[in-house]
PLY file of the C-alpha trace (Angstrom):
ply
format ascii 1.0
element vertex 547
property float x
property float y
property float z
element edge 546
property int vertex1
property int vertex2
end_header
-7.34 35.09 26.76
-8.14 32.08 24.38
-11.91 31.66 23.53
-13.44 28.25 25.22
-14.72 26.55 22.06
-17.53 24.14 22.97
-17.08 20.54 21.04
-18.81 17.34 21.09
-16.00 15.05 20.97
-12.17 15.32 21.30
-10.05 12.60 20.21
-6.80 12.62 21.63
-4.57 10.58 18.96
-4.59 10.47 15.13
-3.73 6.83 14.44
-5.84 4.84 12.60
-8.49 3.95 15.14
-8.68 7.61 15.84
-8.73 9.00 12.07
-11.88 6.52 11.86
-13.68 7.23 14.63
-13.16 11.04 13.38
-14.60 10.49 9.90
-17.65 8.25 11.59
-18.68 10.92 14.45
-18.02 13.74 12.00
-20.54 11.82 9.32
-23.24 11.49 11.94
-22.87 15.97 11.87
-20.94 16.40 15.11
-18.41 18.60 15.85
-15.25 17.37 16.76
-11.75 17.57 16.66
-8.45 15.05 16.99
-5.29 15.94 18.15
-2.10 14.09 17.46
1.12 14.91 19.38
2.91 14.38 16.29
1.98 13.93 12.43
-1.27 12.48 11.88
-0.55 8.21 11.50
2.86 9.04 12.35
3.20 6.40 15.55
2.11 2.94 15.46
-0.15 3.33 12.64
3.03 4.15 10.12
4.69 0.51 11.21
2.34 -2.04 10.14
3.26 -4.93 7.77
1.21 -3.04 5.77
-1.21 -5.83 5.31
-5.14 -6.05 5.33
-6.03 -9.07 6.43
-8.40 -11.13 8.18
-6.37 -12.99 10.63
-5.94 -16.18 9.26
-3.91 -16.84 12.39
-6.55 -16.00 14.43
-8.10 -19.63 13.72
-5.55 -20.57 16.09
-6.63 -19.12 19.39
-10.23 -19.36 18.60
-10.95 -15.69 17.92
-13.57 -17.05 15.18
-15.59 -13.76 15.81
-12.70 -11.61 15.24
-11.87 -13.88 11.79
-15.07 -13.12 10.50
-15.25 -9.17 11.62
-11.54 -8.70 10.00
-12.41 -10.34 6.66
-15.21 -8.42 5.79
-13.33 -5.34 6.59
-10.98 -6.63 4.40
-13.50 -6.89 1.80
-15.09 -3.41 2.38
-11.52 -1.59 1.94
-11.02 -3.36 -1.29
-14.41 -1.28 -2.42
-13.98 1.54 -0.29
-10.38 2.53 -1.14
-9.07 0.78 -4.14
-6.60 3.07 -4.85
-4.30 2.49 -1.83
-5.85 -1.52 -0.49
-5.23 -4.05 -3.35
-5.69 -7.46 -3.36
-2.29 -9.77 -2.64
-2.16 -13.38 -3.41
-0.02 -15.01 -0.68
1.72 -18.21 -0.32
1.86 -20.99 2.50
4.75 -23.42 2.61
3.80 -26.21 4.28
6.41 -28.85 5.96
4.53 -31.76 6.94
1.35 -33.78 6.42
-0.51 -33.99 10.19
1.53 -31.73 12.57
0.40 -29.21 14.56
-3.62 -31.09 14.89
-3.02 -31.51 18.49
-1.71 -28.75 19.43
-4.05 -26.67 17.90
-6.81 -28.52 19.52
-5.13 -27.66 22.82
-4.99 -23.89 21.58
-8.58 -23.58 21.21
-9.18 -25.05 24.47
-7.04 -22.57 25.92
-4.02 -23.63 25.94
-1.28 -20.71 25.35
1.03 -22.31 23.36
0.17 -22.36 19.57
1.35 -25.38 16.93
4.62 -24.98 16.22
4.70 -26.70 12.96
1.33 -26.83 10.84
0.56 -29.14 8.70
-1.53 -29.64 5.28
-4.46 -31.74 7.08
-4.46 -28.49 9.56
-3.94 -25.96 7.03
-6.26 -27.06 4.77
-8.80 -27.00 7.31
-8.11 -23.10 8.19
-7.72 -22.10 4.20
-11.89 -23.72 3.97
-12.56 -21.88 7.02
-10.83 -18.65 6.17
-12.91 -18.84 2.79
-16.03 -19.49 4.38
-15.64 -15.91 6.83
-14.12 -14.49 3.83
-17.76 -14.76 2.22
-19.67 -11.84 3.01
-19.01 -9.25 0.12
-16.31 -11.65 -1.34
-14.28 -9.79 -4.17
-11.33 -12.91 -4.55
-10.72 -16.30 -5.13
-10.91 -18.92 -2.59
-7.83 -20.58 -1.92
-5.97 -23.72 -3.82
-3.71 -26.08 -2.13
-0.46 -26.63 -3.83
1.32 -29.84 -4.03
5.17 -29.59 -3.65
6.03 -30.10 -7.56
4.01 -26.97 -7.74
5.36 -24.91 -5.29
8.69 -25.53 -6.51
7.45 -24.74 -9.87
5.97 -21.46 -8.60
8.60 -20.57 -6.68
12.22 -21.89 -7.95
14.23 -20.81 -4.98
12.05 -21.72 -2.13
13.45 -24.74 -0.17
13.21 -28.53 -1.26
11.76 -29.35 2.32
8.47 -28.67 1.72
5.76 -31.24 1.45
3.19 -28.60 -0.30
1.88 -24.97 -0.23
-1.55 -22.92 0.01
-2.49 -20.12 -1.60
-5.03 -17.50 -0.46
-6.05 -14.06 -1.10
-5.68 -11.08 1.51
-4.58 -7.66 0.59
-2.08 -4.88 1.26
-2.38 -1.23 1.73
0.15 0.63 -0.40
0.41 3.99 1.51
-1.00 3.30 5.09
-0.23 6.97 6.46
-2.29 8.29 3.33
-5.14 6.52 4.56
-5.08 8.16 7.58
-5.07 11.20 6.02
-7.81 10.94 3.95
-10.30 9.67 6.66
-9.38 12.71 8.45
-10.11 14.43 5.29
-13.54 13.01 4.55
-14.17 13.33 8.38
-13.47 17.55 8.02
-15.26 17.64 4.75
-18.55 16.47 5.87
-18.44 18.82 9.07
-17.10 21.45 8.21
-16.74 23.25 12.04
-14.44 20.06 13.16
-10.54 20.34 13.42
-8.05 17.83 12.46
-4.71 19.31 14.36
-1.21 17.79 13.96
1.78 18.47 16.33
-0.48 19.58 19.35
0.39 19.03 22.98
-1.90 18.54 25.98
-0.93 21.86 28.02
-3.68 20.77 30.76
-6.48 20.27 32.25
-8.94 23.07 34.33
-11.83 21.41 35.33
-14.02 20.95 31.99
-11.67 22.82 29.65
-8.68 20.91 27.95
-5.75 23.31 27.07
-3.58 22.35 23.47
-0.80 23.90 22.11
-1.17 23.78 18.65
1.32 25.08 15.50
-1.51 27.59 14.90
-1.30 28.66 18.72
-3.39 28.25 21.97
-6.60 26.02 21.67
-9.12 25.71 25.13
-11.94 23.29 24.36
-14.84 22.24 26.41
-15.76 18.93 24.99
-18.80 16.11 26.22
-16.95 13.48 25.53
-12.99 12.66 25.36
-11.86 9.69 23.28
-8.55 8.32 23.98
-6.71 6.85 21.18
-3.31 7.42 21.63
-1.98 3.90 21.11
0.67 2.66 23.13
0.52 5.96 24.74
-2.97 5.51 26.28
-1.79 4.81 29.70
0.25 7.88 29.84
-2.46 10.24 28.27
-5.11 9.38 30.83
-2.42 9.68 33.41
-2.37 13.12 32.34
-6.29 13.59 32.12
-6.29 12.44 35.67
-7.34 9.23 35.19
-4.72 6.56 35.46
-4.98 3.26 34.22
-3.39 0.14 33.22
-4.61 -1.18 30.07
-2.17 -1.32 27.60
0.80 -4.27 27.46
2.58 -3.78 24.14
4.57 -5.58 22.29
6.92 -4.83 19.67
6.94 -5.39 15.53
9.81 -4.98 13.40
10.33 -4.40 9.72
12.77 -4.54 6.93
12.80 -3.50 3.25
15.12 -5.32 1.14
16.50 -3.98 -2.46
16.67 -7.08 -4.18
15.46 -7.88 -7.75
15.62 -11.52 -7.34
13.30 -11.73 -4.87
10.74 -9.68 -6.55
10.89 -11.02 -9.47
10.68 -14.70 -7.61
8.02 -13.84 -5.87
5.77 -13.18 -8.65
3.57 -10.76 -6.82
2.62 -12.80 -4.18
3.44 -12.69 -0.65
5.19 -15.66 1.32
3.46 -16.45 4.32
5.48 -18.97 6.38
7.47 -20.53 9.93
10.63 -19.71 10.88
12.56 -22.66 12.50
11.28 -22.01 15.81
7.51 -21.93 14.71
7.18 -17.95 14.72
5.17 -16.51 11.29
7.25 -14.35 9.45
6.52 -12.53 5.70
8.08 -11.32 2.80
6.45 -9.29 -0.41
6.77 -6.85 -3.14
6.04 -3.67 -1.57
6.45 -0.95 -4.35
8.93 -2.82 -5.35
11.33 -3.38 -2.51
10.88 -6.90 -0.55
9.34 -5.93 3.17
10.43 -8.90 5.48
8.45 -8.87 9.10
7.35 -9.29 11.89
8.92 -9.72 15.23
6.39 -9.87 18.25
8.03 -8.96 21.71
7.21 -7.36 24.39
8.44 -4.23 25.11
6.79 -0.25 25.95
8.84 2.62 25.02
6.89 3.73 21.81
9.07 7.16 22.06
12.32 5.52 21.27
11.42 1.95 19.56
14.10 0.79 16.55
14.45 -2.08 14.85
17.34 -3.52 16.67
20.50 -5.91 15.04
19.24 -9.02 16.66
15.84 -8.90 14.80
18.13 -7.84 11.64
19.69 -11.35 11.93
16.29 -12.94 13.01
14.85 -11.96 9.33
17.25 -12.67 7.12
18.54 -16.07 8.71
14.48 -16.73 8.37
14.73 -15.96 4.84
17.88 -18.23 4.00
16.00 -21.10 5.33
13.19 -20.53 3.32
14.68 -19.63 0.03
18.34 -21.68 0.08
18.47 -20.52 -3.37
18.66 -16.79 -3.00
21.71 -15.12 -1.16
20.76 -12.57 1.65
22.85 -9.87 4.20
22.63 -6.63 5.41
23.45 -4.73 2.08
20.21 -5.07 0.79
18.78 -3.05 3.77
17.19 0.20 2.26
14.69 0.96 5.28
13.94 -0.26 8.49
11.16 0.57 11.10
9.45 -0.69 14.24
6.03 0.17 16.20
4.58 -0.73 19.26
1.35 -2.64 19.04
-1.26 -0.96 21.61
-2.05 -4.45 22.66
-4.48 -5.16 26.24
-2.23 -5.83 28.84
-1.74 -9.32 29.66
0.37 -11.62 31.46
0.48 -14.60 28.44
3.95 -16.13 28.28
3.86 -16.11 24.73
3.57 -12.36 22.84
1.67 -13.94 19.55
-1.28 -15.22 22.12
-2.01 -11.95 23.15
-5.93 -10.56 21.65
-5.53 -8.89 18.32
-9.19 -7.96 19.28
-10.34 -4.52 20.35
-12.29 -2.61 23.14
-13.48 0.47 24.92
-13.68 0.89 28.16
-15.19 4.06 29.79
-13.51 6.07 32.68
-16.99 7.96 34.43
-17.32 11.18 34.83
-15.10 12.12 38.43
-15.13 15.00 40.40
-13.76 17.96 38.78
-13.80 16.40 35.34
-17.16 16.41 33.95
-16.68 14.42 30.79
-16.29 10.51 30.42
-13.11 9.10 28.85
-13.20 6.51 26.19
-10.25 4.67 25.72
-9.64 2.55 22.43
-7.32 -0.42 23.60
-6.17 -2.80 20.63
-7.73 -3.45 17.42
-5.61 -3.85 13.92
-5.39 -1.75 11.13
-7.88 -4.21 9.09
-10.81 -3.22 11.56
-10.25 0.13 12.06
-13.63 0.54 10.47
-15.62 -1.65 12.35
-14.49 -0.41 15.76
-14.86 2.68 14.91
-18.50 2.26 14.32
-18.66 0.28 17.92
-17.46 3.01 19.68
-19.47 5.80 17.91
-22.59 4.48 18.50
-21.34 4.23 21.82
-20.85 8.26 22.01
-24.01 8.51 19.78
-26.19 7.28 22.84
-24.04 8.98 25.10
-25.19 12.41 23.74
-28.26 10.79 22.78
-28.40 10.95 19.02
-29.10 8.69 16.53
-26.92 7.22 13.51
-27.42 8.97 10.30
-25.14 7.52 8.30
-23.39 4.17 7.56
-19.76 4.00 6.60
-20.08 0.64 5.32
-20.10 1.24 1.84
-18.71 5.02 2.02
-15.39 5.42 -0.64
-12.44 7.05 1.70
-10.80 9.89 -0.29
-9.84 9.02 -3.40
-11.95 5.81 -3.75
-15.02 8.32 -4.19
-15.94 7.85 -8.15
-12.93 5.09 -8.69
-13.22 4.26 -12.23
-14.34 0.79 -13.44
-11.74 1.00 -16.12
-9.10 3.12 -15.02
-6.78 2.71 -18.59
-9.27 4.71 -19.72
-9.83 7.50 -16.81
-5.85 7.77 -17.02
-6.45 7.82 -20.88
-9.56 10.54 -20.66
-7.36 12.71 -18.15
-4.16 12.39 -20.13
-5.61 13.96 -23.18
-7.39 16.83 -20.79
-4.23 17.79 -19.44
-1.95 16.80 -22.65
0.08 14.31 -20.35
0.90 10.60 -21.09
-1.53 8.15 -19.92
1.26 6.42 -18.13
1.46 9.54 -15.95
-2.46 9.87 -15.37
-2.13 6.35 -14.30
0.68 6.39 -12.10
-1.34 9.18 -10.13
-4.47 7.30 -10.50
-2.43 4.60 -7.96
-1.20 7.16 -5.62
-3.78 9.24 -4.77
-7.37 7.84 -6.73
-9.51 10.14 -8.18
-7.91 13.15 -6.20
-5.44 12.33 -9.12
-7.22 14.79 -11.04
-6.68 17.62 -9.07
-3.09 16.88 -8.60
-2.41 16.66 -12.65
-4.12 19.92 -13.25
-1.26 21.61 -11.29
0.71 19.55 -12.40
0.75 19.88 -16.45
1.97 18.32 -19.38
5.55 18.73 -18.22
5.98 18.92 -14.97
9.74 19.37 -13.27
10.75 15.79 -11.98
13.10 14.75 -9.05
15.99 13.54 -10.37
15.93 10.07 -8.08
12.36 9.62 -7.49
9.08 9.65 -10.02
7.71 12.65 -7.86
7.27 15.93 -9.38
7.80 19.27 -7.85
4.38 20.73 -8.32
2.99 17.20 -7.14
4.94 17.53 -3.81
3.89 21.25 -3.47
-0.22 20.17 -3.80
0.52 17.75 -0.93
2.14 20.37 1.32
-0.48 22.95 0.78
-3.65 20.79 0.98
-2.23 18.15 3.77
-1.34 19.90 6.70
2.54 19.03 6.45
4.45 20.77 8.94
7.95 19.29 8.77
10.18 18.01 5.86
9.95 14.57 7.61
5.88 14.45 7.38
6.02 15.07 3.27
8.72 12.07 2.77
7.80 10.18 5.51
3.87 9.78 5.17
2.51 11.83 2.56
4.71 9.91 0.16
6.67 6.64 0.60
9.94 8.13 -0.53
11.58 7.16 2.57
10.36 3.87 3.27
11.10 2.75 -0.19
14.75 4.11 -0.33
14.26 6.15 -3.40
15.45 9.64 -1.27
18.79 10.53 -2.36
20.18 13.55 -0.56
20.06 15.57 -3.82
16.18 15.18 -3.91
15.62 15.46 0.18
17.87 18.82 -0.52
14.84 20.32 -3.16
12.05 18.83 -1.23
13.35 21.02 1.81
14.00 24.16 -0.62
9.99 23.12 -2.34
9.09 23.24 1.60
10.78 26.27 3.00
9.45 28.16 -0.33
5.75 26.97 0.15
5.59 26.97 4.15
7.45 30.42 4.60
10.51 28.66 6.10
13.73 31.11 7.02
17.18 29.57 6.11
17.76 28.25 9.46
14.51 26.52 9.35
15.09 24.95 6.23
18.60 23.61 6.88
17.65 22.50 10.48
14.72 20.92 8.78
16.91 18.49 6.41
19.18 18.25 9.00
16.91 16.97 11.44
14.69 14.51 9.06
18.46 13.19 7.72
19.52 12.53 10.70
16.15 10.55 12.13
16.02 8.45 8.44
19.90 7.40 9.26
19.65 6.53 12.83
16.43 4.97 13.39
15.23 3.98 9.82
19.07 2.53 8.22
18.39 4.83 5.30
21.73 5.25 3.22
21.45 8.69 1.64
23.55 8.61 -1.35
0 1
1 2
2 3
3 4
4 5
5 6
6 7
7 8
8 9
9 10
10 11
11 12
12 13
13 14
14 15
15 16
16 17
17 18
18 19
19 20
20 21
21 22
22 23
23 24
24 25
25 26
26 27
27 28
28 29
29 30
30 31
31 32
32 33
33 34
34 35
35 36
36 37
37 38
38 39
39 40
40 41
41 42
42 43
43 44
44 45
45 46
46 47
47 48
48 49
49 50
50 51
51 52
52 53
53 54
54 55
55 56
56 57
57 58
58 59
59 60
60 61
61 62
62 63
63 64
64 65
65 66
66 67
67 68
68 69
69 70
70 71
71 72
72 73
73 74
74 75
75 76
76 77
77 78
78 79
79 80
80 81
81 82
82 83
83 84
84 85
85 86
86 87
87 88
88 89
89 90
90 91
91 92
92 93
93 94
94 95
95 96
96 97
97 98
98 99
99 100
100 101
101 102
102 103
103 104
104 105
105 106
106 107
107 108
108 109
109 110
110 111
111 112
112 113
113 114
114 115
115 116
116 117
117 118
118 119
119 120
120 121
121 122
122 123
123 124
124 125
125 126
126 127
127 128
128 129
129 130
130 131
131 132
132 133
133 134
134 135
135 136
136 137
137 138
138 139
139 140
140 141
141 142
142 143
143 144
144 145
145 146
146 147
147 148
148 149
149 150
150 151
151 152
152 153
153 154
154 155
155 156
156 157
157 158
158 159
159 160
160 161
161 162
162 163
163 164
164 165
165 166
166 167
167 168
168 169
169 170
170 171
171 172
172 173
173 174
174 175
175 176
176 177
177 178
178 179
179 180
180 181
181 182
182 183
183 184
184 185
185 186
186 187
187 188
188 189
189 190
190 191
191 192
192 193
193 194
194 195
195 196
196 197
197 198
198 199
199 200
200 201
201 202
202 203
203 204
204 205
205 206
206 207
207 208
208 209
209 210
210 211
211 212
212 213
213 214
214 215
215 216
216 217
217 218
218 219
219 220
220 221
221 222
222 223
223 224
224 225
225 226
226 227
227 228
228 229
229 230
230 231
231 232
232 233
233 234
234 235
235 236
236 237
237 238
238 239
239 240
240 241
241 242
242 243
243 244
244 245
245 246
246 247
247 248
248 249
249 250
250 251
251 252
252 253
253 254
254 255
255 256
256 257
257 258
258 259
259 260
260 261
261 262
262 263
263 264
264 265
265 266
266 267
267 268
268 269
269 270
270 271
271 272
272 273
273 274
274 275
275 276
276 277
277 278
278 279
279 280
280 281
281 282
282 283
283 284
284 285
285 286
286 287
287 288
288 289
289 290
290 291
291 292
292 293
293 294
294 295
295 296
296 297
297 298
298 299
299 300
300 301
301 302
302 303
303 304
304 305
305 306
306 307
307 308
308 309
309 310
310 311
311 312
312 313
313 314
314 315
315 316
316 317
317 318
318 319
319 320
320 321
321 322
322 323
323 324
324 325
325 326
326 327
327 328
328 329
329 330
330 331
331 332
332 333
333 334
334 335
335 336
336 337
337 338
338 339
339 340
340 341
341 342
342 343
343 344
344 345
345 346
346 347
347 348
348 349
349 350
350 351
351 352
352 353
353 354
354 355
355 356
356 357
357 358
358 359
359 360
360 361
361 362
362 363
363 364
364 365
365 366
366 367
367 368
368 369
369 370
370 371
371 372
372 373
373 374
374 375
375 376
376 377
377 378
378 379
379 380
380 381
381 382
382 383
383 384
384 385
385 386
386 387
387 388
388 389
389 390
390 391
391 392
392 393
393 394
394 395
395 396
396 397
397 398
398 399
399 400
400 401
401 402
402 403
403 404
404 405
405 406
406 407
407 408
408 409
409 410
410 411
411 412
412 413
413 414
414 415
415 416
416 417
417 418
418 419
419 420
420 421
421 422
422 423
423 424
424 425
425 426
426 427
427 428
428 429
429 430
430 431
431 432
432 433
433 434
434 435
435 436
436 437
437 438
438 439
439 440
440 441
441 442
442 443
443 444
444 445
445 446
446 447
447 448
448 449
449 450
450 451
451 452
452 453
453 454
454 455
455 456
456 457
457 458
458 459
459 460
460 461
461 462
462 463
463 464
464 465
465 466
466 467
467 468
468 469
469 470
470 471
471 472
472 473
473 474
474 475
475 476
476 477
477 478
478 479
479 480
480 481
481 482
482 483
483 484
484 485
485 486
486 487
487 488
488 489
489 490
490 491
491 492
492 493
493 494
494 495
495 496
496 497
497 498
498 499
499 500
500 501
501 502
502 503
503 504
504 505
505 506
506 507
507 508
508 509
509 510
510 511
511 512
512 513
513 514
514 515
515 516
516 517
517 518
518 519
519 520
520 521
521 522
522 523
523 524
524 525
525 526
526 527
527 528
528 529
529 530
530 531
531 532
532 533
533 534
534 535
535 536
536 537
537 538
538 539
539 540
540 541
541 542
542 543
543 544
544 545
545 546
């Protein structure tokens, strides 16, 4: 019979809201452990537009509190984790001189249509008001408006129809999944007794005593409190705790990655930030070096089997050909493609991009046979994963009547602990250590921060390469052993952006299978059903070409 471990908390769901309410709880010393039904970040949270951001278009619909909230989260991640959030200049065209006033008047008054065209009197006046929520722990420049001479100059292919252009700062997270991980890491490392389990199914539920089936085998918990942060799943999950509820209305967000060298090198860095003809926001940037095109924002619920479909195929790059005349676009360029599910409140607005970005927790009692409250985390964005995550802590704090003993403010996530103020010369310093080329040190020093260091002592001075990808084979085999991968698909999917990017040939997803089978104990079968499998979800559902 399995043992009955007693707990303090149990998160069901290892997205980002629930990797940082894990790290937060597990600071303030209690025991607790999450449980994701698949790979940790490996729903919603590994389909953002991989942005951190404070919401600029939040100004919109009045959510001023959730403006200010998002930029200083914004702010704190730059600090926290500045090997995987990085600043990202972006770019406004702008189309006319005074549209959109009156309708965003109307917005804020509750109207729930938003301007369809906005105009440099109206953007001018959110840029000074983004700046002055942006202020609070500012690390970048406040924004400059453009005139159109400029903007051309700036940006050669970008269309003649412009009247001017903004530019402001937000910033981008390079490996989203990673930062998952390493929350969950930093939550396990400062409690020790807590559990962070991938791939683990809710068997059921006997009175105080939750049942999960776990790669490791059987688990039976007793916990105090359960936190629900499954997402777009939420509904279903405390369905099957018994509690059934209606509180999530999601709606659907689509991405593309484009290989296209023109772009990048047009773009300069920066990101474009504009309108499609019919007044939806859509965005293109540099993302490790591929151009990622997004968002769509429609409603829709089937997290299980979402895909990015044709019609939002032709939605992007028909936006893009109307922004940039001078650029040619179509479907060739496609390296990746993906689509989440936004775990959005449900809500009966006619218009998808009304719908609250903001957060909340509401509390299913105690009830009958069930002796512990549920806590459900409905909403939020991956910028203020932080700050909700301390909400609903000190929520369970008082609920098992504790106090806080720790602030995760200013706390570094994984490898932002001991980030270098000059890090040419850490990747110099650990180069020579190791007898390695700085370049190398450096390139590592992005990926993973200081945990770098570990990952080049294994490493070496000449470590065996992939022959498509600048991943080496010991590199991949420290990630597998220290990062709880259980499938090929985790290790290429979210412990590395090899698949998102495009750069997996089937040569190299071949010897990452062989690195896995060696290092997790795999038999032939496994291995080959492994690639098999992980090839065949990249093709289908992601447009990967495997060459």
């Amino acid at each position: 019979m399995t043992d009955i471990q007693d707990i303090d908390v149990l998160i069901l769901g290892a997205g980002i809201n629930g990797a940082g309410l894990f790290r937060d709880l597990c600071e303030q010393g209690l025991r607790c452990v999450i449980a994701d039904k698949g790979d940790f970040g490996g729903g919603t949270s590994a389909a953002p537009s991989r942005l951190i951001h404070g919401g600029i278009k939040y100004l919109e619909t009045g959510e001023l509190r959730l403006v200010a909230q998002s930029t200083l989260e914004r702010n704190l991640l730059l600090k926290n984790a500045p090997h995987l959030v990085r600043p990202l200049p972006t770019v406004i065209p702008i189309f006319s001189w005074l549209k959109g006033v009156g309708a965003a008047l109307r917005t804020l008054l509750g109207s729930t249509t938003a301007p369809r065209s906005r105009g440099a009197l109206l953007m001018k006046t959110g840029l000074a008001m983004y700046d002055f929520y942006g202020r609070r722990h500012r690390v970048m420049p406040r924004h400059q408006l453009w005139s159109r001479k400029r903007a051309i100059r700036e940006i050669p292919p970008i269309t003649p129809r412009i009247v001017a252009a903004g530019q402001y700062y937000d910033a981008t997270v390079a490996l989203p999944e990673r930062l998952v991980w390493e929350l969950l890491a930093e939550g396990m490392r400062a409690s020790p007794q807590s559990q962070a389990l991938n791939y683990a199914t809710l068997e059921g539920v006997g009175g105080a005593v939750l049942r999960l089936d776990t790669p490791a085998g059987a688990q039976a918990l007793r916990p105090r409190i359960v936190v629900n942060a499954a997402g777009p799943w939420i509904d279903r999950v405390n369905a099957a705790l018994g509690a059934p509820s209606r509180l999530i209305g999601g709606t659907k967000g689509s991405h593309i990655l484009l290989d296209h060298p023109d772009l990048i090198a047009a773009l300069k860095g920066r990101m474009i930030y504009f309108e499609a003809d019919d007044g939806r926001i859509c965005l293109v940037f540099d993302y490790l070096g591929r151009a990622l095109v997004g968002s769509t924002d429609t409603r829709d619920d089937d997290p299980d089997n979402v895909a990015c479909d044709d019609a939002e195929i032709d939605y992007f790059l028909d936006a893009l050909r109307g922004l940039l005349p001078g650029l040619s676009f179509d479907r060739s360029q496609i390296v990746y493609a993906y689509s989440g599910i936004r775990p959005l409140p449900a809500s009966d607005a006619a218009n998808p991009g009304l719908i609250s970005r903001d957060h909340s927790a509401p509390v299913a009692e105690p009830d009958g046979a069930r002796p512990w409250p549920i806590i459900s985390l409905v909403g939020g964005k991956w910028t203020t994963f932080r700050g909700f995550a301390e909400e609903v802590a000190d929520l369970v704090l008082d609920r098992l009547g504790q106090a806080r003993r720790f602030d995760t403010k200013l706390a570094p996530i994984g490898g932002g602990r001991d980030y270098p103020a000059d890090p040419e010369a850490w990747a110099e310093s650990a180069a020579r250590g190791i007898g390695t080329s700085p370049a190398r040190a450096a390139r590592l020093l992005a990926r993973y921060g200081t945990t770098a260091q570990a990952i080049l002592t294994v490493e070496g001075a000449a470590p065996e390469m992939l022959a498509d990808a600048d991943y080496s084979i010991p590199e991949l085999d420290w990630l597998v052993r220290h990062e709880s991968v259980q499938h090929l698909a985790d290790l290429v999917m979210r412990r590395t952006p090899l698949a998102v990017t495009g750069h997996l040939s089937r040569r190299d997803l071949d010897r990452i299978g062989a690195l896995c089978a060696a290092t997790l104990s795999w038999d032939a079968d496994r291995r080959t059903r492994e690639i098999q499998d992980t090839e065949t979800l990249l093709v289908t559902r992601h447009r990967l070409r495997l060459s």
